[in-house]
C-alpha positions in Angstrom: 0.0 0.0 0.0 1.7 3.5 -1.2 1.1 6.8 -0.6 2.7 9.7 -2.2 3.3 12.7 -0.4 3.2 16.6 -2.0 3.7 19.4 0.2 6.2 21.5 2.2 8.6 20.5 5.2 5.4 20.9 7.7 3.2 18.4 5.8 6.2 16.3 6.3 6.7 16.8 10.1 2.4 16.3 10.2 2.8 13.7 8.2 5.1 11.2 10.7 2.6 12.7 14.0 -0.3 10.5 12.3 1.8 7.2 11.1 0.0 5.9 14.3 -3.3 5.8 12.6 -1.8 4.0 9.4 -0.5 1.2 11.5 0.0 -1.2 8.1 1.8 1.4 5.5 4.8 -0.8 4.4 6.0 1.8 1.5 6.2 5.4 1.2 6.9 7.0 -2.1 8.3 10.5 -1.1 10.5 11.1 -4.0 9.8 14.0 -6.8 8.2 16.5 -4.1 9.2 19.6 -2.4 10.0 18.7 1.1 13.6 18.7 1.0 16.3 16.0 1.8 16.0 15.9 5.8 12.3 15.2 5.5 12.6 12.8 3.2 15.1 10.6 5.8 13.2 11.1 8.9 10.2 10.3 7.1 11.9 7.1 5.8 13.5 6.4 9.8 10.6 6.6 11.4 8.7 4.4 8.7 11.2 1.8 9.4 11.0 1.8 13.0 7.1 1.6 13.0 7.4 -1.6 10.3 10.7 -3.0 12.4 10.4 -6.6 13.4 11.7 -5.5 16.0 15.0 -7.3 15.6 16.0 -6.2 12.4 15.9 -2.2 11.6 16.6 -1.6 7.4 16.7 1.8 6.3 18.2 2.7 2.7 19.6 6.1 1.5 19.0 8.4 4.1 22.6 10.2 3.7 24.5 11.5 6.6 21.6 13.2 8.1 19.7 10.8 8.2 22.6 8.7 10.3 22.6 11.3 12.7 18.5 11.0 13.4 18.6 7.6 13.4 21.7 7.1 15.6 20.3 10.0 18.3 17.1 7.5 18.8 19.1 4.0 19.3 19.1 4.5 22.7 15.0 5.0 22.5 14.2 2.1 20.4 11.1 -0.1 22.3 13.1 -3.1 21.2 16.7 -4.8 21.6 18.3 -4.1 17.6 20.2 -7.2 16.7 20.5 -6.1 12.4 21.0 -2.9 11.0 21.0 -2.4 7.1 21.9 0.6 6.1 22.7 0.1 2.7 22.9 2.5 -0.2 23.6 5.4 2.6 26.0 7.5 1.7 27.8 9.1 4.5 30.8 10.1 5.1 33.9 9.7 8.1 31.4 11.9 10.1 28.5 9.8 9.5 30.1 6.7 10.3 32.2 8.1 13.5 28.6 9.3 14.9 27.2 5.6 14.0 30.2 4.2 15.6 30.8 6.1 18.5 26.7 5.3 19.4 27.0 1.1 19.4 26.7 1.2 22.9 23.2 1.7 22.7 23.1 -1.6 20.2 24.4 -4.3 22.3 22.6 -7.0 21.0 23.7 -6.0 17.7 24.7 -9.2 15.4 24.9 -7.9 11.8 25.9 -4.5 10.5 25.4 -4.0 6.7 26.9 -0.5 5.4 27.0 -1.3 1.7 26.5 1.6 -0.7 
């Protein structure tokens, strides 16, 4: 089930408030729109986090600011992360010091995929 989103960076903040009340969306297609590059990852975080098994977190392309909202809400996470696919995120030595320096929030953490 898709749903495309048109509209500014404050339909895109709206937007994640009400996830709750579409408990099922697997797939968001937020490309081609005006909301800029940061909405577009924590829009694609926090979809991932409310579809999470809750063992296994995959997020794709959600650059190095996206890194850095995602890795300030490890410690946060409602369950214990044992995968984390970030693949096809493109960050750089910054990114990946922040992700690294935070693993101690991920202790159950078994597999790490950072392909790009």
């Amino acid at each position: 089930y898709q749903r495309r989103v048109h509209g500014g960076e404050k339909g895109a903040k709206y937007l994640i408030q009400h996830f709750q009340h579409i408990p099922n969306l697997q797939q968001i297609d937020i490309e081609n729109n005006n909301i800029g590059e940061e909405s577009k990852s924590i829009i694609n975080i926090e979809l991932a986090i409310n579809k999470c098994n809750k063992s296994e977190l995959t997020i794709d392309k959600i650059g190095e600011f996206g890194i850095k909202n995602l890795v300030d809400r490890f410690e946060y996470l409602p369950f214990n992360l044992e995968a984390l696919n970030l693949y096809g995120t493109r960050f750089g030595v910054n990114g990946l010091k922040y992700l690294a320096e935070h693993f101690h929030h991920l202790p159950n953490l078994r597999k790490l995929n950072l392909m790009s």
